[in-house]
KOLMI-194057 format. One line per field, with one value per residue: residue number from 1; x, y, z of N, C-alpha, C, O, CB in turn. Coordinates in steps of 0.2 Angstrom, whole numbers, plus 5000, padded with zeros to 4 digits. Glycine has a CB too. Example, Ala and Ser with C-alpha at 12.3 -4.5 7.8 and 13.67 -1.06 7.14 Angstrom:
KOLMI-194057
pos	c(1|2)
n_x	c(5066|5064)
n_y	c(4972|4989)
n_z	c(5039|5035)
ca_x	c(5062|5068)
ca_y	c(4978|4995)
ca_z	c(5039|5036)
c_x	c(5066|5064)
c_y	c(4984|5000)
c_z	c(5039|5039)
o_x	c(5071|5067)
o_y	c(4983|5006)
o_z	c(5042|5040)
cb_x	c(5057|5070)
cb_y	c(4978|4997)
cb_z	c(5045|5029)
END
This chain:
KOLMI-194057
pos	c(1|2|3|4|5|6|7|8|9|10|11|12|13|14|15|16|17|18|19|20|21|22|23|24|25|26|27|28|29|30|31|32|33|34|35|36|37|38|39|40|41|42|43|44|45|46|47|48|49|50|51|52|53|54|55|56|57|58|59|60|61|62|63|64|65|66|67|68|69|70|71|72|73|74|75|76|77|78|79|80|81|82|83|84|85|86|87|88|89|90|91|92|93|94|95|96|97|98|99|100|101|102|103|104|105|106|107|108|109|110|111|112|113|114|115|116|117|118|119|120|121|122|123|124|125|126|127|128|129|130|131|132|133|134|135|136|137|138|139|140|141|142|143|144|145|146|147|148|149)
n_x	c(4868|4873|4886|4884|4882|4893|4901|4898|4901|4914|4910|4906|4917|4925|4919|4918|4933|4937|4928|4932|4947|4944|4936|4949|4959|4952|4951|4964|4973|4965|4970|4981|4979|4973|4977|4980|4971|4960|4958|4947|4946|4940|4944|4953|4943|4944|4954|4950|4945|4939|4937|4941|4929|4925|4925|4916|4916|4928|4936|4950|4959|4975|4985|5002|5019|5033|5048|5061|5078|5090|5090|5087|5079|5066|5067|5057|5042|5026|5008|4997|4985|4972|4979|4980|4992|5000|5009|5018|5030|5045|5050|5043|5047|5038|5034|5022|5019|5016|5012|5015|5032|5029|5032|5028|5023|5026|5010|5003|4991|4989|4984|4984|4983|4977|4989|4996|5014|5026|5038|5047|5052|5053|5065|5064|5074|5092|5096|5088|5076|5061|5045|5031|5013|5005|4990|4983|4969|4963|4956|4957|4969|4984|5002|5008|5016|5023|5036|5038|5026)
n_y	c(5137|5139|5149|5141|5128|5123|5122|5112|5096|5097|5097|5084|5076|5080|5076|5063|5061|5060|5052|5040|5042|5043|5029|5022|5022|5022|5007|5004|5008|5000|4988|4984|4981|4967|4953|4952|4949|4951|4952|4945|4938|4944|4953|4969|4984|4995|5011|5026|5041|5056|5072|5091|5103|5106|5119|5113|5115|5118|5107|5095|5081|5074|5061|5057|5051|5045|5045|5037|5037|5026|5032|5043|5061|5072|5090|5101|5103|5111|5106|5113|5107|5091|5075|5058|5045|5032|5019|5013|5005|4997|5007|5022|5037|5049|5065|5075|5094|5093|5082|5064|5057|5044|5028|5022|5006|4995|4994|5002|5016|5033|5048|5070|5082|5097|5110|5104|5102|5098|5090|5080|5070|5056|5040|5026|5018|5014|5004|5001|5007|5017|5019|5030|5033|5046|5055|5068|5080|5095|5110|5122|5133|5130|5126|5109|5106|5118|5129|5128|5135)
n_z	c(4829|4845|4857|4869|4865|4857|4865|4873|4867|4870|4885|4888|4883|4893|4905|4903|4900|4915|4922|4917|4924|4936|4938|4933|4943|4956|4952|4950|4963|4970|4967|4970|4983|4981|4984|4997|5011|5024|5044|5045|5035|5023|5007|5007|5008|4992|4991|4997|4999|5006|4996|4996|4995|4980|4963|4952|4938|4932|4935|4934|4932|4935|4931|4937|4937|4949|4950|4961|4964|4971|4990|4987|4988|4990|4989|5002|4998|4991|4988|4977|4975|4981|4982|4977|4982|4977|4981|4968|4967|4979|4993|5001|5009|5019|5024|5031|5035|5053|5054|5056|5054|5040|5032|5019|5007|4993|4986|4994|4999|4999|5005|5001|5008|4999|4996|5008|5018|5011|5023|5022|5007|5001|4995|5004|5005|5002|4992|4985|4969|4971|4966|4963|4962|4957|4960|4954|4958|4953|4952|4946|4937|4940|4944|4948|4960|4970|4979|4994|5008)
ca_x	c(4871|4878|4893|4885|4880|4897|4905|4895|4906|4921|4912|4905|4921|4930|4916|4920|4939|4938|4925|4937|4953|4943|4937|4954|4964|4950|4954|4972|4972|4961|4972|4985|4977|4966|4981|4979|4966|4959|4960|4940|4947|4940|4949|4951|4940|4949|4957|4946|4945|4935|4938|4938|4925|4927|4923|4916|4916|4933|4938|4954|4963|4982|4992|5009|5023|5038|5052|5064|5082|5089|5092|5085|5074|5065|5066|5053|5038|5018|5003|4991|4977|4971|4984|4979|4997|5000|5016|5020|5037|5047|5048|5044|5046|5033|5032|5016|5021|5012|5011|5021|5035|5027|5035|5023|5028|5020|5003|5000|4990|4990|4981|4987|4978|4981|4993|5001|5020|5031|5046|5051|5047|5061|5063|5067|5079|5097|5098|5082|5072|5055|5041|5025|5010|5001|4983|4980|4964|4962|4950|4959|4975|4992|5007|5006|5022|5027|5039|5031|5024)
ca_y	c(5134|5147|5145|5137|5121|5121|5118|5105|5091|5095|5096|5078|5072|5081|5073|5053|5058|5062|5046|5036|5043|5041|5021|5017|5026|5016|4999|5003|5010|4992|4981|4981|4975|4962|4947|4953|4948|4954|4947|4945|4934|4949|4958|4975|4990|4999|5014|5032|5049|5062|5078|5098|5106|5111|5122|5105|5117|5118|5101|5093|5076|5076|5057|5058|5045|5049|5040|5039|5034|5024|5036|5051|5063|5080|5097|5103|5105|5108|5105|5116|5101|5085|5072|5051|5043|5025|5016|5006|5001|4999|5010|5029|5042|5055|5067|5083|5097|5094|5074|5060|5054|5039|5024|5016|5001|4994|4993|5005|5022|5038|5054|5072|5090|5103|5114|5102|5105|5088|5090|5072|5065|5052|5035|5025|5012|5017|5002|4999|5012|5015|5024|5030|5036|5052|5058|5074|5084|5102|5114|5128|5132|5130|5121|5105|5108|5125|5128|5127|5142)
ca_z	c(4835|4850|4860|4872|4861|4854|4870|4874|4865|4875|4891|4889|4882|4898|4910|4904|4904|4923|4926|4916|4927|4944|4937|4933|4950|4959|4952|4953|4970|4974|4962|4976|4989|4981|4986|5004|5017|5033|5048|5045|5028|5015|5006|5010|5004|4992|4996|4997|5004|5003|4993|4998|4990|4974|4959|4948|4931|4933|4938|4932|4933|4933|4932|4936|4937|4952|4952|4965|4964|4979|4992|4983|4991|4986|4995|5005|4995|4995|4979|4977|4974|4984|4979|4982|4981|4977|4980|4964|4970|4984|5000|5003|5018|5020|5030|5029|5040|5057|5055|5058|5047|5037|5027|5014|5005|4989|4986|4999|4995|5006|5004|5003|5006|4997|5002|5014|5013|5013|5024|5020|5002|5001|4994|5010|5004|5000|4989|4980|4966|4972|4961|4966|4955|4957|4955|4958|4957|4951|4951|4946|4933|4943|4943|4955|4965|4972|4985|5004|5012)
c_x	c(4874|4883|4892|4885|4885|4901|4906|4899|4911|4918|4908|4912|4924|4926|4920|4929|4940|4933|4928|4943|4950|4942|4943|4960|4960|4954|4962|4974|4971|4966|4977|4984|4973|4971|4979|4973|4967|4959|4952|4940|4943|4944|4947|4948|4946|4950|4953|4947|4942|4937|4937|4932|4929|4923|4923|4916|4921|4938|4944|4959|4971|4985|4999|5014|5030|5043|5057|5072|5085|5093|5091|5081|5071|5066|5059|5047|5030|5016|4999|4984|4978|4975|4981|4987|4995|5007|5019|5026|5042|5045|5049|5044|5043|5034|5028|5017|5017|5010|5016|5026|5031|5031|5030|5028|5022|5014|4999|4998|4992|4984|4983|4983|4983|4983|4996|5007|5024|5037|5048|5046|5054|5060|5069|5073|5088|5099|5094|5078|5064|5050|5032|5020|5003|4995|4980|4974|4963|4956|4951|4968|4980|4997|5006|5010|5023|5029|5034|5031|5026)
c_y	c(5140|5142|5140|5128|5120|5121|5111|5097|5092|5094|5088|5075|5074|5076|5065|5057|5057|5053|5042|5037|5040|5032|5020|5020|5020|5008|4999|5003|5002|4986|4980|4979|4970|4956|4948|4952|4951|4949|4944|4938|4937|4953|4965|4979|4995|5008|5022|5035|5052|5068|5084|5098|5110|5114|5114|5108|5118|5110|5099|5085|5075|5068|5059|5053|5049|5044|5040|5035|5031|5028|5044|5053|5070|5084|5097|5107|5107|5108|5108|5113|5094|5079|5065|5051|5037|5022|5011|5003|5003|5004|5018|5031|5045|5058|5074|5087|5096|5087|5069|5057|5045|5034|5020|5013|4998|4992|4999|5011|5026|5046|5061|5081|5095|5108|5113|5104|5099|5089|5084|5070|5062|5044|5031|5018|5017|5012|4998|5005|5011|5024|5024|5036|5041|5056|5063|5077|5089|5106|5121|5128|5133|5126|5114|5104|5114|5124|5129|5136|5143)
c_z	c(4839|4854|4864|4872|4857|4859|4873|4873|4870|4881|4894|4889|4891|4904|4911|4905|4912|4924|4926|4922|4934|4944|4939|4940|4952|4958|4950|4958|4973|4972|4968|4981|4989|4983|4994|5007|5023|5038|5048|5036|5020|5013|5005|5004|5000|4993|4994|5002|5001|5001|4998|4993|4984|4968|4953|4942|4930|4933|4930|4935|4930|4937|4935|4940|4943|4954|4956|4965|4972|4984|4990|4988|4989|4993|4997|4999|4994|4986|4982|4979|4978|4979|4983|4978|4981|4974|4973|4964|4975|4990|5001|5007|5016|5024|5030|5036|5046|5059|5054|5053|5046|5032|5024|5007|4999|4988|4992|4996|5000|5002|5005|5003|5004|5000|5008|5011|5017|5017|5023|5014|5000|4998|5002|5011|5001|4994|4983|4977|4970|4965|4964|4961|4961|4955|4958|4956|4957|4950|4949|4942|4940|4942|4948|4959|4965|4978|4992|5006|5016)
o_x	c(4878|4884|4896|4888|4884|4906|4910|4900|4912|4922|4907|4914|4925|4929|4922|4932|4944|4936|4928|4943|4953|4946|4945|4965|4962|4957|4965|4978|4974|4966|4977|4988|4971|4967|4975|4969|4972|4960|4951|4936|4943|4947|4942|4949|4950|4946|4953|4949|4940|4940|4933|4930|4933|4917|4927|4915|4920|4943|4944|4962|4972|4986|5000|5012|5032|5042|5058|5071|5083|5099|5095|5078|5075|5065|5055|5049|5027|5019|4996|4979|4984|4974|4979|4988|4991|5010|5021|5026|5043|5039|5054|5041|5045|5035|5032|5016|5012|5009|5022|5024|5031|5034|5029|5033|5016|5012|4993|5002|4996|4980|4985|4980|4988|4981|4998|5007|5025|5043|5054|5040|5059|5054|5074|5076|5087|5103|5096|5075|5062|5052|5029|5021|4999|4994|4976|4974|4963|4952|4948|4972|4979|4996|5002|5009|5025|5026|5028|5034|5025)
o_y	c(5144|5136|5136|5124|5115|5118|5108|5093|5087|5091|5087|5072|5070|5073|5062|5056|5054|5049|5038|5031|5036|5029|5017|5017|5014|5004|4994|4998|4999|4981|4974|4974|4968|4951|4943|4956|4953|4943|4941|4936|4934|4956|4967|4978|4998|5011|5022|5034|5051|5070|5083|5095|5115|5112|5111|5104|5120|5110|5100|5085|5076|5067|5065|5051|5055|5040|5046|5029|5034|5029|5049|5049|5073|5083|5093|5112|5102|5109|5106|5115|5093|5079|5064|5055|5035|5023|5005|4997|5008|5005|5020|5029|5046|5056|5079|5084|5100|5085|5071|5055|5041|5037|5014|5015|4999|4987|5000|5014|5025|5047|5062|5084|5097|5111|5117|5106|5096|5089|5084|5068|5065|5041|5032|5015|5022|5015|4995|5008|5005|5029|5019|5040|5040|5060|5062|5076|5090|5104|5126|5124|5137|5122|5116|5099|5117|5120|5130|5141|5147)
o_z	c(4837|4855|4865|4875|4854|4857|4876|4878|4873|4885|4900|4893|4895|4908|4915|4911|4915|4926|4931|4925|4937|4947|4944|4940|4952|4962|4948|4959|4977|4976|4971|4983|4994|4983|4996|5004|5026|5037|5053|5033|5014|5016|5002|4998|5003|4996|4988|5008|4995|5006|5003|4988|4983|4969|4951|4938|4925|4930|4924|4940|4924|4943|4932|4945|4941|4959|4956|4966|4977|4983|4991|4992|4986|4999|4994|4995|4996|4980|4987|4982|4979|4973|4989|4973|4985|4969|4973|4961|4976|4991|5002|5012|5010|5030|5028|5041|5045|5064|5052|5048|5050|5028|5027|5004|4999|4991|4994|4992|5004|4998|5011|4999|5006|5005|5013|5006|5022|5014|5025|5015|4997|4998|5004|5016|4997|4990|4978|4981|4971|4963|4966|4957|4966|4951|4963|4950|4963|4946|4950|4944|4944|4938|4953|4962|4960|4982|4994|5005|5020)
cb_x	c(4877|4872|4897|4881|4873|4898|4904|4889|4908|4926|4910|4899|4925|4932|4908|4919|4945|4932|4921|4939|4956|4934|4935|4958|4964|4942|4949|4976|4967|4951|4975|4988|4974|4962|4991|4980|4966|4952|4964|4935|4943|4936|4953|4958|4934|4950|4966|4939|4952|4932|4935|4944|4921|4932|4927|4909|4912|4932|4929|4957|4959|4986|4994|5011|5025|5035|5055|5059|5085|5091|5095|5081|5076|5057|5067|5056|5040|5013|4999|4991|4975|4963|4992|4970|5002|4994|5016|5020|5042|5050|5051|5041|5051|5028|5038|5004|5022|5006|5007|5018|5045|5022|5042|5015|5031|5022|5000|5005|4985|5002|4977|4993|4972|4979|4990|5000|5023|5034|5048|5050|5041|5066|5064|5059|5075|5102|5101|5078|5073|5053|5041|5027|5006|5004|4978|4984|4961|4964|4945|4959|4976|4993|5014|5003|5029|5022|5045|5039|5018)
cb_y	c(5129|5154|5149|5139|5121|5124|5120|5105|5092|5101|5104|5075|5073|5089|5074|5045|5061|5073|5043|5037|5051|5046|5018|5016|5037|5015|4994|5005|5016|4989|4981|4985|4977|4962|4946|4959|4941|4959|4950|4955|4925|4953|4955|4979|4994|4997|5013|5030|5055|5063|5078|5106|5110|5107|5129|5100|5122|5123|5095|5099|5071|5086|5054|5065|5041|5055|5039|5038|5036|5016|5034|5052|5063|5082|5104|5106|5104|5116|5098|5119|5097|5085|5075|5043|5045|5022|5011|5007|5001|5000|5005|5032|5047|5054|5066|5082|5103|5099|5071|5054|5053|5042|5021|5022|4994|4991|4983|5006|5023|5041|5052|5070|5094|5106|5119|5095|5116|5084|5093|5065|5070|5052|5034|5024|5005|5018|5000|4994|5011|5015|5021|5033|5026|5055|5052|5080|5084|5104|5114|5131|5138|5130|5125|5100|5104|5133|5135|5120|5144)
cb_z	c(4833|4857|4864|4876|4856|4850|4872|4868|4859|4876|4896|4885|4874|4900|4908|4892|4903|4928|4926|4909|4926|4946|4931|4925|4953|4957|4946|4952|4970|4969|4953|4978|4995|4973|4984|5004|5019|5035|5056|5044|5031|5015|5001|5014|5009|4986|4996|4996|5006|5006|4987|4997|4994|4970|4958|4950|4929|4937|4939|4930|4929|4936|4927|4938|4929|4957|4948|4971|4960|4980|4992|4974|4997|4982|4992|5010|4994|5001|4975|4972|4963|4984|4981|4981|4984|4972|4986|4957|4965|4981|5005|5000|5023|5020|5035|5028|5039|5055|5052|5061|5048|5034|5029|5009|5012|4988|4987|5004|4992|5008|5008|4999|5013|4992|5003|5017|5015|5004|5031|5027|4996|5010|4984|5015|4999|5004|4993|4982|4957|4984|4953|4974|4948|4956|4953|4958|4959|4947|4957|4954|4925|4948|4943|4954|4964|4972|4984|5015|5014)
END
């Protein structure tokens, strides 16, 4: 057996975790807006973007959960990787240097390119926790918050 046939196993197993992470981001991402109707009485497509190009032999799926206490906010900060966000509670400020301040409210997703740099990442109520869930894409080892450029 050579190295390459013993790698093999891991890079199927890493293949399903990423299709598994991509399935279930989709139908969570979707699950929020499935009570919701359009003004056409369907309910809306769920929520997609399209990626940079990336180095696909590299590829990495990173969850992460971000809680926000009421009135909390972070510093100014950027991610190296393509970030989809999804509101799971309550109401957040955004704001990616160069665009508009934004407030997404549950079930709501957004989209973030890498190496945008957040000057507003806040939770937009003073009197209610909000949390929002994080699924970044990597193609390359780093940390997934560094200070803004």
């Amino acid at each position: 057996m050579n190295s390459r046939d013993k790698n093999l196993p891991a890079s199927i197993f890493l293949a399903t975790v990423l299709l598994i992470g991509a399935a279930v981001a989709t139908l969570t991402l979707g699950a929020g807006n499935s009570s919701a109707l359009s003004s056409a009485g369907k309910p809306p497509a769920p929520f997609a973007h399209s990626l940079p190009t990336m180095d696909g032999s590299h590829l990495r799926a990173i969850l992460v959960e971000v809680n926000y206490a009421p009135g909390e906010k972070d510093k100014p900060h950027s991610h190296p990787c393509p970030v989809i966000g999804y509101v799971a509670q309550g109401t957040i400020r955004f704001q990616v240097r160069g665009g508009p301040e934004i407030v997404y409210k549950t079930g709501e997703s957004f989209y973030e390119p890498p190496n945008g740099v957040h000057q507003v990442s806040a939770n937009a109520s003073d009197t209610e926790p909000a949390r929002l869930i994080a699924y970044f894409t990597c193609d390359h080892e780093t940390p997934l918050t560094v200070p803004p450029m």
